[in-house]
N, C-alpha and C positions, 0 to 999 in steps of 0.2 A: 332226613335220610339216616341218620344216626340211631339204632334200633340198640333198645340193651336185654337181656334176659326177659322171656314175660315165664309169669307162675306153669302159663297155661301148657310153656315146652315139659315143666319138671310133670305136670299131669300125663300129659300124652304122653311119656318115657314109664309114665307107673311108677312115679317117685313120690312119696309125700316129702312134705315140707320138712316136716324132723330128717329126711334124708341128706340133707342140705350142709350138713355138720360136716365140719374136715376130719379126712381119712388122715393120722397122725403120722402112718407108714408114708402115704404119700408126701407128705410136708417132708418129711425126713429127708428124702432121696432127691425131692424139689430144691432143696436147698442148699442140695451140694452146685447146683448151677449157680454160680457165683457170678460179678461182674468181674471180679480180676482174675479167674479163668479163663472170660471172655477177651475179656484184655490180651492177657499172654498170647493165648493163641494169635489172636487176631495182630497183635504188631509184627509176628513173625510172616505170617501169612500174607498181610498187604503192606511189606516192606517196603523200598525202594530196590532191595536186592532181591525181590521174588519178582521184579519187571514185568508184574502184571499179569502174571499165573497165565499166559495165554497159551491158548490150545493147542498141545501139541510140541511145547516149546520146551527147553533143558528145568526150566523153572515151573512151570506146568506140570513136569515128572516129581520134581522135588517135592510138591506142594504133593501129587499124590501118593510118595513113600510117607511123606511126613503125616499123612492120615491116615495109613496102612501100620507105621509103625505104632500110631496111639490107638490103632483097634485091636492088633496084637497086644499092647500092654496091657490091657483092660480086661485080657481072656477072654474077648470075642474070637469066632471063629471064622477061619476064610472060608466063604461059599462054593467057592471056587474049582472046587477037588481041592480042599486046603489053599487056594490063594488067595489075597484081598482083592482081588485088580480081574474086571472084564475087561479086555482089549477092545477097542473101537476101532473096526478099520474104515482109518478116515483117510483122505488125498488132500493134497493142497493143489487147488487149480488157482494157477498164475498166469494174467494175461499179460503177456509179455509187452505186445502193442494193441492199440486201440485207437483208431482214428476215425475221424467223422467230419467230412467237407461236405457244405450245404453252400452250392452256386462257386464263388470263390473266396467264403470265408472258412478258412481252418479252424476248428472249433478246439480250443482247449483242455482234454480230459480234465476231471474234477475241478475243473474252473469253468468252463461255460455249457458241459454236461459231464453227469457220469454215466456209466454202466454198468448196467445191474443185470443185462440176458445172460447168455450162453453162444458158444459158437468157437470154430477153430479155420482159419480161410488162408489159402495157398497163396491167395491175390487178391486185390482191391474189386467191388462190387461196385456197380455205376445202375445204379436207378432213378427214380424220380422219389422224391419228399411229396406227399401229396395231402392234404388235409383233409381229415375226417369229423374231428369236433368230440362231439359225445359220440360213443358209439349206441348207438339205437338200429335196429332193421331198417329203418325209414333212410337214415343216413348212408350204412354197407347200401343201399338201394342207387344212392346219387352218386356216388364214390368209386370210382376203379381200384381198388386195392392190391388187386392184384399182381405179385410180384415188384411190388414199391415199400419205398416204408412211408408208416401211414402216421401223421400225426395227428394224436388222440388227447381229449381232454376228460383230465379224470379227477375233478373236484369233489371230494365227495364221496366217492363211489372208490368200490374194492378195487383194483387195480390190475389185481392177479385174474379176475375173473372177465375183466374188457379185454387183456393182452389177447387172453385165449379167445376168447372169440373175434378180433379181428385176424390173429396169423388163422385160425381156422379156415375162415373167410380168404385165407391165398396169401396173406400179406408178407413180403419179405422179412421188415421189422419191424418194430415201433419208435416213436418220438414220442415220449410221456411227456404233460404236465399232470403233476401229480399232490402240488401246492401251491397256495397265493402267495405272491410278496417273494419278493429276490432276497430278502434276510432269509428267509426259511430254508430257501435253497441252498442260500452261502455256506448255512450251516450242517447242511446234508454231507454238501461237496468238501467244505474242509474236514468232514470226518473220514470221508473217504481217503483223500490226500495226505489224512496221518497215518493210515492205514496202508497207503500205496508200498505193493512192490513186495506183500508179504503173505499173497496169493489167498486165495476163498477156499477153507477147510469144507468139506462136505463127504458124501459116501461118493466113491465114485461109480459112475455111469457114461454111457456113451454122451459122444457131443452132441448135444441137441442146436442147430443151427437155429437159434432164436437173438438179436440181435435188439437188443432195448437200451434204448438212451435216455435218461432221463434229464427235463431241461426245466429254469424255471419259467413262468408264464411271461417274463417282460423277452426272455432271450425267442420263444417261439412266435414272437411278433417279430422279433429281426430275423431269423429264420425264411419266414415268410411277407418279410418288408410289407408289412399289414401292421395297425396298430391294436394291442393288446383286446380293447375293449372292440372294435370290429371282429376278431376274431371270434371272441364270446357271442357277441351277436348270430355269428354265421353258423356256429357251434350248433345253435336251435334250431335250423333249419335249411341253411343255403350253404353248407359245405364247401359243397360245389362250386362256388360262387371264388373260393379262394384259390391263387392260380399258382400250382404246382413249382419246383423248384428241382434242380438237378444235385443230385447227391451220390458221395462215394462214401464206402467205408471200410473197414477190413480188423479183422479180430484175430490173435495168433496166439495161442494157449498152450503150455506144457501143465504136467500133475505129475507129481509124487508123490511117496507114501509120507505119512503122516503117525507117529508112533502118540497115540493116545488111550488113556484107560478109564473107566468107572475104577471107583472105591467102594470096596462093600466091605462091611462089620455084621455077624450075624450071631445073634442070642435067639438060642431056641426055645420057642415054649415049652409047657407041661401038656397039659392035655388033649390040647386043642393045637398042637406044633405042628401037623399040616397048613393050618392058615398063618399069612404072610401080613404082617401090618410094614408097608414101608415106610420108611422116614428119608426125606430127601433132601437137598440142595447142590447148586453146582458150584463147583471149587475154578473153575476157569474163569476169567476175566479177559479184555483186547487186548492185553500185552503194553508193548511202548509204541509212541508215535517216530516217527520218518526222521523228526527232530530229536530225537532219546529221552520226551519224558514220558517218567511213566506213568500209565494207568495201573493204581495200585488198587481199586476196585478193593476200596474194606466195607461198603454197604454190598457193594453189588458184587459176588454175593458173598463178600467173606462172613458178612453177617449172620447168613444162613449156613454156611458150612461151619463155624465156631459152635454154633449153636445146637446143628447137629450130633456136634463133639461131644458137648456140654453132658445133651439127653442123652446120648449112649453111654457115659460114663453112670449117667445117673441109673439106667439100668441095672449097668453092669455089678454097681456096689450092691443093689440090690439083690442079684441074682446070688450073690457071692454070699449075700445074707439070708439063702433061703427064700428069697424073695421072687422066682421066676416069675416073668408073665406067663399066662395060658396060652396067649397066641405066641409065634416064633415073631421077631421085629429084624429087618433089613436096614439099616443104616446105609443108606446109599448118594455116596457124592458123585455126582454125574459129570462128564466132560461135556465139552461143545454145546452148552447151550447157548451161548454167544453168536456162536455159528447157525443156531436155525434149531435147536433143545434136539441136536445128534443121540447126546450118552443117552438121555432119557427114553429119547425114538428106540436105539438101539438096544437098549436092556427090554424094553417093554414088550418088543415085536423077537428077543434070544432073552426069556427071561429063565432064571436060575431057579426058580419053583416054577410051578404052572400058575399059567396066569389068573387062572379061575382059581385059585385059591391066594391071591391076594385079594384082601380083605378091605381094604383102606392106600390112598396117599397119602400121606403129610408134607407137603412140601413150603421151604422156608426160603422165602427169595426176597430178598432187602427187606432185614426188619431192625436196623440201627440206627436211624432217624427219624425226624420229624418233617413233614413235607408240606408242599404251601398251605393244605388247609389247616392245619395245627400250628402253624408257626407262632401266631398271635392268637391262639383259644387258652382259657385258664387253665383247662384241664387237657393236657398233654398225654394221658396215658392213655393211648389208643392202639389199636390194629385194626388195618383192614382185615375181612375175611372173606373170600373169595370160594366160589363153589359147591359151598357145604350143603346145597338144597338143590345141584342142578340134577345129582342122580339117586338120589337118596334124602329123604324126608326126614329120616335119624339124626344125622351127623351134625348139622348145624345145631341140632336141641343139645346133642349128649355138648359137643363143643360150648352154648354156653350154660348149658350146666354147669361145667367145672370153671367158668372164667366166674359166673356168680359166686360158686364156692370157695374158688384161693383166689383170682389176682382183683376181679373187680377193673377191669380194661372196656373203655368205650372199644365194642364190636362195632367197627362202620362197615355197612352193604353199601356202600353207594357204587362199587366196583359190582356188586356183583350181579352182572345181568349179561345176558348172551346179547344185547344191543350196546351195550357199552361202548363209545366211540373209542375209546381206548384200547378195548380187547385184549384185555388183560388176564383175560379166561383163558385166552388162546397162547401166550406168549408166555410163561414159562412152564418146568418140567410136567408138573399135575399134569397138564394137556394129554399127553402121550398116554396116560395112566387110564384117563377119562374116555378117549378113545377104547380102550377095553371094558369100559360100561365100570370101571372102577372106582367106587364113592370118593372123591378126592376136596380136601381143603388147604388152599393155598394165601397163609401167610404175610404180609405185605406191608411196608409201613407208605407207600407210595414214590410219588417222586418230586425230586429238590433240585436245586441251580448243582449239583455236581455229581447227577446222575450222566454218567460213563463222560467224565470230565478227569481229568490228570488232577483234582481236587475232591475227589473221592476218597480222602484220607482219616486215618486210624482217631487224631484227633477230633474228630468231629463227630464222631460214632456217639451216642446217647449211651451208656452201659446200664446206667440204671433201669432205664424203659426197657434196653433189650435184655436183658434178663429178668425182667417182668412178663413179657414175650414169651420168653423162653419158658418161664417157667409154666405158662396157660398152655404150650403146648407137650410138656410133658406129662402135668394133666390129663391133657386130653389124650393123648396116646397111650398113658395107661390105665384110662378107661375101656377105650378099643379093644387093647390088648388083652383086658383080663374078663368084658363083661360075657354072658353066657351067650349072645347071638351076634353073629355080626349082620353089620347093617344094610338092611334091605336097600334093593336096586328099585326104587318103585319113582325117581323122580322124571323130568317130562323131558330132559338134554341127553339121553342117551344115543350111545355111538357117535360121539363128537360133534359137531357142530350141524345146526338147523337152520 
């Protein structure tokens, strides 16, 4: 799965081999990205006193003055009508109560379900719990759903896409299993539970009366005083077979506003300064847990915002030297991706150029460590790279063009496929970008035992690797930036996902 440079990309780009030689200018401006730049930055940023940058929060603002003031110092300009900061208008929805009695056991928020729908209720609901299994037609066939919440078994399968088609189908709510094994779920729920009581950042919109609980697979056998493995059984075929249970519940929700921004730095081309190359990562993190520690979140993604830092500086000396790109570059640190990739969504869909004339994403999201499959390989110097062929045939060749030329970094694809059980295509910024048929490559070192864990810290960060990282994607961005065509949209994932 491990793929590194072949001859045959520098052919199909029209390069010979003599072309292969390093740009001297480029080394020069590469090498102001430093690892104790990275450093600096990054201690400040995933302090103990930045409480986890989260969205929205007094340290969330700081973190995005303190990117706003190092794009002012560098003589980038605010896009903004002169400001650095696009407003996000986000809300915090907090469910204040949430209850869920099946027969007469009171079920425990984030200990013996959480939830994850929507919904705001004046009083308690009393319907039936009624079992469905998989959902298939065959099943909604056997099944009254109607006005009951339906519990559904979703191993395997999208989740988001069975909900809707059983409330389609009439259904009150749902009862997800949504994973095997009760550790899985422990782990779900005590995430929720560090997080309780400090409401779901989102756009807001009206209440959608959708009411989903999610439970693990041993709790939906006592649910329905059935054992685990009969239920799987009945799952296939006899639904029916399993005999309903009386259920209450009731949802009660206030929202507020939510004072959130993007950070943009802009350096505009020469000649070609209509088109947009963005550069991105997001500066928000979960904040702290229920208990006060914190999520200092220095891979995820302080990694990528540092780094971001880094290459716009490195522009910037450049510009200063005479050195403009041809295209104009967006240095853009995005809010609420944490929350569901909000800034990203929302710059993309109010974007500050036209969107057809952004050219490229670059987006840089956890690239400071080493994750389980490198942990024990000799050679360590790797990145994922993520996207670079889903819409454009270009961008992965010019990409390792320049990684053969300066850094020499194993390129791993094992991420990058629209089946990916992982979906990692889907889940950060790029995504939103990609949706606009926008050639996007997304960055990635993977993931490790203290990905969005309170040991997500400064010490553990790789400097040397991520500024090897770093410097293959400055590279790469100032190829983008300066070569005479930008890169065709000719690849087979276009308009987001297939």
């Amino acid at each position: 799965m491990k793929k590194r440079f072949a001859l045959t990309g520098a052919v199909a780009l029209g390069l010979s081999l003599s072309a292969l030689a390093q740009d001297p200018v480029q080394v020069k401006y590469a090498n102001t990205i430093t690892a104790d730049d990275l450093k600096e930055h990054l201690t400040f940023l995933a302090s103990d006193e930045m409480k986890g940058r989260d969205t929205g929060s007094p340290e969330g603002l700081i973190a995005a003055n303190y990117l706003a003031d190092f794009y002012k110092e560098l003589g980038l300009t605010g896009p903004a009508d002169g400001s650095y900061f696009q407003q996000v208008p986000l809300v915090s929805s907090k469910f204040e109560k949430v209850t869920l009695q099946i027969g007469r056991s009171k079920l425990a928020e984030n200990e013996d379900f959480v939830f994850t729908g929507d919904g705001d209720m004046d009083k308690k609901a009393k319907t039936d719990l009624v079992f469905l299994g998989l959902v298939t037609d065959e099943n909604l066939a056997k099944v009254d759903v109607s006005g009951k919440l339906v519990g559904i078994w979703a191993v395997g399968e999208r989740s988001n896409n069975l909900v809707t088609k059983v409330m389609d189908a009439g259904a009150a709510g749902i009862v997800i299993v949504s994973m095997e094994g009760q550790a899985n779920f422990d782990r779900i729920a005590n995430r929720y539970k560090t997080l309780a009581g400090r409401g779901r950042i989102g756009f807001e919109r009206e209440v959608n009366q959708r009411p989903i609980f999610m439970v693990s697979s041993d709790k939906m056998g006592e649910l329905f005083g059935t054992p685990v493995d009969q239920l799987k059984e009945a799952a296939k075929s006899s639904p029916e077979s399993i005999k309903s249970q009386k259920a209450t519940y009731q949802i009660e929700k206030s929202v507020t506003p939510v004072e959130a921004y993007n950070v943009m730095g802009f350096l505009e081309g020469t000649d070609k300064k209509d088109e947009v190359l963005v550069i991105s990562s997001h500066y928000d993190h979960v904040g702290v847990s229920s208990t006060g520690e914190v999520f200092n979140g220095a891979d995820d993604d302080g990694s990528g915002t540092v780094s971001v830092m880094e290459i716009a500086e490195a522009f910037a000396m450049a510009a200063k030297d005479g050195k403009k790109p041809r295209r104009s570059i967006l240095f853009l640190n995005v809010t609420g991706e944490e929350k569901g990739l909000l800034g990203s969504q929302y710059y993309s869909e109010n974007p500050l150029f036209p969107i057809e004339n952004t050219v490229n994403n670059i987006n840089i999201d956890m690239v400071g460590r080493i994750d389980y499959e490198y942990q024990d390989a000799e050679n360590k110097d790797y990145v994922y790279v993520i996207g670079s062929e889903m819409l454009s045939t270009d961008l992965k060749k010019i990409n390792e063009y320049n990684n053969i030329t300066y850094t020499d970094l194993i390129l791993d694809y094992r991420y990058d496929a629209e089946d990916d059980p992982n979906r990692f295509y889907y889940r950060s910024d790029h995504y939103n970008f990609a949706k606009f048929d926008i050639p996007v490559i997304f960055f990635f070192n993977g993931v490790h035992d203290d990905y969005h864990q309170v040991t997500d810290t400064v010490d553990k960060i790789e400097f040397p690797l991520m500024t090897k990282r770093a410097h293959l994607i400055f590279h790469t961005a100032w190829d983008l930036a300066n070569r005479e065509n930008r890169t065709r949209v000719d690849g087979t994932n276009t308009r987001g996902e297939r």
